[in-house]
C-alpha positions as CSV (number, residue, x, y, z in Angstrom):
1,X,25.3,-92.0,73.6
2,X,22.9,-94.4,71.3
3,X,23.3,-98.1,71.8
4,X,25.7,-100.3,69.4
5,X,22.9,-101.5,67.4
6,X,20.8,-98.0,66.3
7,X,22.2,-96.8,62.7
8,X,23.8,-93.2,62.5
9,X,25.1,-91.7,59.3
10,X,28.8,-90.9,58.7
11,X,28.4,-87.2,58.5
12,X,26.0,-86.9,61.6
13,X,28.5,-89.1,63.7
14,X,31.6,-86.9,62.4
15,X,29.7,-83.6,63.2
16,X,28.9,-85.2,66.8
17,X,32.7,-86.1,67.4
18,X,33.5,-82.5,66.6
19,X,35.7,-83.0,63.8
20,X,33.4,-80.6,61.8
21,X,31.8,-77.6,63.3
22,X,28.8,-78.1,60.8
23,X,27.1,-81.7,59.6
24,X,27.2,-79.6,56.1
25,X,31.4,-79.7,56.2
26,X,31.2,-83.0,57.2
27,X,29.4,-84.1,54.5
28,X,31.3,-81.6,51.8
29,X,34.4,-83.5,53.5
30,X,32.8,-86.9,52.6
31,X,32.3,-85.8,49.0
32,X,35.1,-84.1,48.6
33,X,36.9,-87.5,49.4
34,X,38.7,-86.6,52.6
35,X,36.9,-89.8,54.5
36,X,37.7,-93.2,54.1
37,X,36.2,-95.6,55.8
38,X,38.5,-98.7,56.2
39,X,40.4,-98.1,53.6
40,X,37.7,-96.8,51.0
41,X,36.2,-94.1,49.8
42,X,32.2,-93.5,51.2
43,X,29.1,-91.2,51.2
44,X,27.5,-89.0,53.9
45,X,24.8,-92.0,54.4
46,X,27.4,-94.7,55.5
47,X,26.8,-96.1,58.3
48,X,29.9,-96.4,60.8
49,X,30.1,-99.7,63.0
50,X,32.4,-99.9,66.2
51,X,35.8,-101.0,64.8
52,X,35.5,-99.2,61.6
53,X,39.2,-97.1,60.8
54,X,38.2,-93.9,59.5
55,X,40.7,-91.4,57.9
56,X,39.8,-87.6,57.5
57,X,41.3,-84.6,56.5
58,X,40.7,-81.8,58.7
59,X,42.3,-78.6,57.5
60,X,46.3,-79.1,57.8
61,X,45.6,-82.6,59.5
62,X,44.9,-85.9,58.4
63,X,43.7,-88.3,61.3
64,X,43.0,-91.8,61.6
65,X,40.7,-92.7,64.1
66,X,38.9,-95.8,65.3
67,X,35.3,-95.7,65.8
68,X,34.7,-96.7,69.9
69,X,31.1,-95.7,70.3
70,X,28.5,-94.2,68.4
71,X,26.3,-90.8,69.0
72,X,24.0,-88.2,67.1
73,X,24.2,-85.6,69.4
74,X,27.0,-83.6,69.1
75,X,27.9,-82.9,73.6
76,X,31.2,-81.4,75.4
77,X,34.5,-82.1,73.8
78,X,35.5,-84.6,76.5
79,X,32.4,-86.9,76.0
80,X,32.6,-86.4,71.9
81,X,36.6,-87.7,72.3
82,X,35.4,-90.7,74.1
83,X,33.8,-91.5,70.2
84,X,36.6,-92.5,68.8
85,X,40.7,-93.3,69.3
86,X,43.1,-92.3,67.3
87,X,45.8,-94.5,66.3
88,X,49.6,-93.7,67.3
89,X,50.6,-93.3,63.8
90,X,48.4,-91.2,63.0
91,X,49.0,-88.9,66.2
92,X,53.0,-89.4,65.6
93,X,52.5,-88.1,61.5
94,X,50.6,-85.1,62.6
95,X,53.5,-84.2,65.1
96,X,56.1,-84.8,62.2
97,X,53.8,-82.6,60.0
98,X,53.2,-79.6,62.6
99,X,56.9,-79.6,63.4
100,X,57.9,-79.6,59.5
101,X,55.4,-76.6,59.2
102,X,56.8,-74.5,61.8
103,X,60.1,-74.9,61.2
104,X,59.3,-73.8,57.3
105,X,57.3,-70.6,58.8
106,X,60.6,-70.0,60.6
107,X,62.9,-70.6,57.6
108,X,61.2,-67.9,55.0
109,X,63.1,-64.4,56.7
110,X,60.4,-61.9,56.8
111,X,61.6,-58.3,56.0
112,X,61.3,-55.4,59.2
113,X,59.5,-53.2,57.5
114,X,57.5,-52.6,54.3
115,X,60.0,-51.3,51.3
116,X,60.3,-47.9,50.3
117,X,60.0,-46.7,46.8
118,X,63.6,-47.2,45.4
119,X,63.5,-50.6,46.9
120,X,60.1,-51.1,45.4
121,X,61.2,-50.0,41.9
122,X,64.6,-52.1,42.5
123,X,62.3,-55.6,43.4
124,X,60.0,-54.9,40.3
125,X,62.9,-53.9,38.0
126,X,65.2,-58.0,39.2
127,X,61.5,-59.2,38.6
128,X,61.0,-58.2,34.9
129,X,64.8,-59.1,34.4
């Protein structure tokens, strides 16, 4: 890991913690404005401090994170978690989340089999009704 004082840029630092597989995503992330630092929107070129909050999106997930160290090379998964913390609201909303997701996948009844033709014709005939 780099020492506390040498600047990194956001994307390069969220690519090392393995957040985003590429620095590329990570920086489409940034501009897409799915990461805030500290409460505000940024650019790839920011440079995180140790302290900083960051929120990011990440697919179905939206994290916040506090930065504990800083790195540019992107290592194992156990020494890329020791980057950051995330915060116990943050873990406790993406639980809620997960669980409100399965349970919807669960709710929508999914048929055995594919219909036949007289059902087909009987779904597309209560559709143009």
């Amino acid at each position: 890991m780099k020492a506390l004082s040498e600047k990194i840029r956001l994307d390069k630092w969220l690519w090392a913690a393995r957040f985003y597989k590429t620095r590329s995503l990570a920086k489409e992330a940034i501009d897409g404005g799915k990461v805030h630092i500290n409460g505000a929107r940024c650019k790839p070129g920011k440079e995180p401090k140790v302290g900083d909050t960051i929120r990011l999106r990440a697919g179905w997930d939206e994290k916040t994170v506090v930065v504990q160290a800083l790195s540019d090379k992107r290592q194992k998964a156990e020494v890329a978690q020791q980057l950051y913390a995330e915060t116990e609201e943050s873990i406790a909303s993406r639980e809620k989340t997960a669980l409100e997701r399965k349970s919807m996948n669960l709710a929508t009844a999914r048929p055995d089999r594919k219909p036949n033709k007289k059902e087909r014709r009987k779904l597309r005939d209560l559709k143009n009704d």
